[in-house]
N, C-alpha and C positions, 0 to 999 in steps of 0.2 A: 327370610330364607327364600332363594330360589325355587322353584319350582322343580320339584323333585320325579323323575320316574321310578315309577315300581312296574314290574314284572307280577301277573300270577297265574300260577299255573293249578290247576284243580285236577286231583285226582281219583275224585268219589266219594264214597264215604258216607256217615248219616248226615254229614253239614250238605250233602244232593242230594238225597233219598225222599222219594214219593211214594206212596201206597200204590204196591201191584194190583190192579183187580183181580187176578186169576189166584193169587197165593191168600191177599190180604194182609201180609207184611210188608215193610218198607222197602225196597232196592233203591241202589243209586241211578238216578234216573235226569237229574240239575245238569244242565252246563255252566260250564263258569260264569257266563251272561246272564244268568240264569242267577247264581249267588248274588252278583256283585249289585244285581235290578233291584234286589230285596233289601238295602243296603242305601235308602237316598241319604244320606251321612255324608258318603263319600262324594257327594258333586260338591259339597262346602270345603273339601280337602283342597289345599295345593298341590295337589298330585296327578300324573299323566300316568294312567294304568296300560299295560300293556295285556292282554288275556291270551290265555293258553288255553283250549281242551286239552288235555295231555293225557288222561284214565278217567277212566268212569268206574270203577270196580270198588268192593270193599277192603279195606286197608289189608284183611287179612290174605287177601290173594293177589296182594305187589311182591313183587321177586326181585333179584338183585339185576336181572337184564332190565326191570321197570325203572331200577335207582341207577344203574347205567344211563338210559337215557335220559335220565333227571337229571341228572348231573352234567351230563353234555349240554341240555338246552338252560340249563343255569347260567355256566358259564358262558355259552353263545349271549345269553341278553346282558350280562354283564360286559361279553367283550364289545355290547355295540349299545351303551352306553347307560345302561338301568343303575339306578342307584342304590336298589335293593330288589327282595325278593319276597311273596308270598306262595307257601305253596297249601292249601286245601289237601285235607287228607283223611281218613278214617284216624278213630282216635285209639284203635285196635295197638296199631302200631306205632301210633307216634314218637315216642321213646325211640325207637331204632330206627328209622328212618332220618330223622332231625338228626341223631349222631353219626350215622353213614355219611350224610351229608355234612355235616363237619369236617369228619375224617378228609373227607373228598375236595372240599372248596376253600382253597386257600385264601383266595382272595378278602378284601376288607369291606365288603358288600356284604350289608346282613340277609339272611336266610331267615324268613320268618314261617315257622309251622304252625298250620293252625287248623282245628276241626270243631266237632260239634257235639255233647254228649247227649242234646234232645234234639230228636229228627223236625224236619219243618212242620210235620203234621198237628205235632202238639202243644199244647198250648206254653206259651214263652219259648221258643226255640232259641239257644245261645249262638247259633250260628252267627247272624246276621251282626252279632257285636263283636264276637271274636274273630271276623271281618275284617270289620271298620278299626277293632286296636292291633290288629297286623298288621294294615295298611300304613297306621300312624306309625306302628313299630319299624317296617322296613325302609319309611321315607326318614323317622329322623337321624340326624347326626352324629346321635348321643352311641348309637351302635353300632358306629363306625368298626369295624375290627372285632365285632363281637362274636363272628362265624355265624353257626345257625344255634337259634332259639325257638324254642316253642310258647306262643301267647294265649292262655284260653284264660278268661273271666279276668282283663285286665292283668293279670300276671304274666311277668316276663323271666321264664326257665332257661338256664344254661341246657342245650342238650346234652353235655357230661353228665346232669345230675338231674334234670327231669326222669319221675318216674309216673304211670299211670296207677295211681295208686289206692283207686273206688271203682267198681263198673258202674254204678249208672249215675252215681253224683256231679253234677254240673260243675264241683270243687275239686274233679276228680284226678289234676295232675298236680305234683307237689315237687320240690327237692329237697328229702329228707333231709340229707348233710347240710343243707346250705342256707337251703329256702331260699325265695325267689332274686333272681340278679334287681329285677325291678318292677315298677308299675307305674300303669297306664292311668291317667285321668285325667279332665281337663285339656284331654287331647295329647298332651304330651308325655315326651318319655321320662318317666324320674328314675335314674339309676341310686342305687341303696349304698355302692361301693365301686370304686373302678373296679375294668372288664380286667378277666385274669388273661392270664398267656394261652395261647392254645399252642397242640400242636397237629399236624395234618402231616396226610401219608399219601401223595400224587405221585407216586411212580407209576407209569403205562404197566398196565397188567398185560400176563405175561399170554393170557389166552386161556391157560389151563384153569378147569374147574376146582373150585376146593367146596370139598364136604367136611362141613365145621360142626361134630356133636357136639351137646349139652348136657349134660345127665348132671342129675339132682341128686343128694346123698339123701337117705332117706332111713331110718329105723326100722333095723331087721334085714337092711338090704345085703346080702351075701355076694354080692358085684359078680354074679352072672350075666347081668344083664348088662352089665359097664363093660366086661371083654367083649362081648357080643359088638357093644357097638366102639371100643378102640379100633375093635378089626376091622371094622367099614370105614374107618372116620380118613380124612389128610391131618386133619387136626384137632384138638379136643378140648373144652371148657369143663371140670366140673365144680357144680356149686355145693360148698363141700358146707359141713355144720360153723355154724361160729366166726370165728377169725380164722378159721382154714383145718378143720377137720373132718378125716373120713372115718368109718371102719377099716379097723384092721386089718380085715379080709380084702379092702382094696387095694392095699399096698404095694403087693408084690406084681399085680394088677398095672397101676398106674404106673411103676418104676419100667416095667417092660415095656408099656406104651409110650413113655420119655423118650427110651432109647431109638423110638421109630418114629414118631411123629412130632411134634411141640403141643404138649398139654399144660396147658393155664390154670392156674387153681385159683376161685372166685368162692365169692362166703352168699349162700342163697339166700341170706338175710335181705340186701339191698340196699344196706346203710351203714357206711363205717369199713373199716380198711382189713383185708388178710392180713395177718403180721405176718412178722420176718422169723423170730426164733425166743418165742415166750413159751413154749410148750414145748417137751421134747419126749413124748411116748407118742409109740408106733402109729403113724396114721393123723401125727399134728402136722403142725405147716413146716415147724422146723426141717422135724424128720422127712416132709415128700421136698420143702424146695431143697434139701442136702440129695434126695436124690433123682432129680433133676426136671423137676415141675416151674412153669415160670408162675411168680406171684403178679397176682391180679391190683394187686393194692387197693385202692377207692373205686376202682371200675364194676359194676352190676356183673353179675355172669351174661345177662345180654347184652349187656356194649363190650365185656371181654370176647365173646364170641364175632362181634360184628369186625372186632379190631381183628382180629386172626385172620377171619375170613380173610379181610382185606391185605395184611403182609402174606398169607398164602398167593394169594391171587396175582401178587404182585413181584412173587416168586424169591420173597426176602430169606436169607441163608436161617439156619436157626442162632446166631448169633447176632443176625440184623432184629431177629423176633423178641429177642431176648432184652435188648438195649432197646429196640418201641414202646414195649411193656413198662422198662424203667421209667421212661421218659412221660407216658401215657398217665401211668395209673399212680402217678404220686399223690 
């Protein structure tokens, strides 16, 4: 094989975090020179790295003008000539980030996300390996097409179905529905099953802000607190019990919020599909997608929330919203 470029861009995170002296907790504090030094693996690679500082902050405090510009300078290295990508990042957010960036990069250049769930301080830190199988992940071949993935511990996740699914276990991302597309050993990529189809959503956003809620259905909840926030939202997620139910008391609730905004109906489980019309008392999925809720299908209520944002943003009719969902969350 040719000699492959990859791109990486670091964002922060515990995979750069050094001990503050003034706090005595960790901050992000690495630059990407800084990663990549810790990492002699990678001079035995046939690969021309390209390095980005791009953020230094913890995953939890990247915003969408952050994944704005991540996305701009993605495509920039691809249009001038990278054969893949690595991006460094807190592993707070990885799930949503990784599928932003899906959504967003059409192109057949893979996206490889990748973090750390033990800081450098401590003793076996996983950064420095889920490094070196990005690197191998975004240089080979085998991902041609594959959009973006998340690699931590040799495992290779569809962003559609990666979830972070331990706080502090080193095994801590999984893809319940699917489990992993592939893995890393031996240096190379072994995929498990061909790459499925994706699909993505690059229409130039329209400038306007979109405020996308999320509210979780919850036991004993009287949805005072769900009008509260339809009336601040542009558009609305919620993650309802099961295969798609609320309380009762939500209903008359989320039908009035239909009629004004595009609200999503997502199952806060994390695994496994809304239905369409298995249940038909007040407050099942039947009964809200008849009155005019769009189903979420296989999509998390946080990758349904991330896709809205994005057709909000993008200024898509509710009928353009309606038919992404179809297409999105099968």
């Amino acid at each position: 094989m040719d000699t492959r470029t990859v791109a990486v861009f670091s964002l922060g995170g515990t995979i750069a975090m050094t001990t503050d002296p003034v706090t005595g907790g960790v901050v992000p504090a690495l630059s990407a020179h800084d990663l990549l030094a810790a990492v002699p693996a990678l001079q035995h690679l046939d690969v021309d790295l390209r390095v980005h500082d791009f953020r230094n902050v913890p995953s939890a405090s990247l915003g969408f003008d952050d994944l704005d510009a991540l996305t701009e300078a993605l495509a920039d290295a691809f249009r001038t000539g990278c054969d893949g990508a690595v991006v460094t990042q807190g592993t707070d957010t990885i799930e949503e980030t990784a599928y932003l960036l899906d959504l967003l990069l059409p192109g057949d250049q893979p996206v490889v996300v990748t973090g750390a769930m033990r800081n450098p301080t401590l003793p076996g830190p996983d950064g420095p390996a889920n490094i070196h199988a990005a690197v191998i992940a975004a240089a080979a071949p085998e991902l041609t097409g594959a959009g973006t993935v998340v690699v931590l511990g040799d495992e290779i996740h569809a962003a559609r179905t990666v979830r972070k699914s331990h706080s502090t276990s080193p095994a801590a991302f999984t893809s319940p529905a699917t489990g992993p597309l592939g893995r890393i050993h031996e240096g190379r990529v072994h995929l498990h099953a061909p790459l499925a189809a994706r699909t993505t959503f690059t229409r130039p956003t329209t400038g306007a802000a979109a405020r996308v809620g999320l509210y979780t259905a919850t036991l004993g909840d009287d949805g005072t607190l769900l009008a509260a926030m339809a009336e601040a939202c542009d558009g609305l997620v919620v993650a309802a019990f099961g295969v798609g139910h609320v309380p009762e008391g939500f209903v008359g609730i989320l039908e009035r919020a239909a009629s004004r905004i595009p609200v999503v109906l997502a199952s806060r489980i994390g695994n496994g599909p809304v239905l369409r019309g298995t249940y038909g008392f007040p407050g099942s999925e039947k009964d809200l997608l008849a009155r005019g809720l769009i189903r979420a299908g296989h999509l998390d209520a946080h990758k349904a929330r991330l896709l809205l944002h994005t057709l909000l943003r993008q200024g898509r009719t509710p009928a353009e919203i309606t038919a992404a969902f179809a297409t999105a969350a099968h």
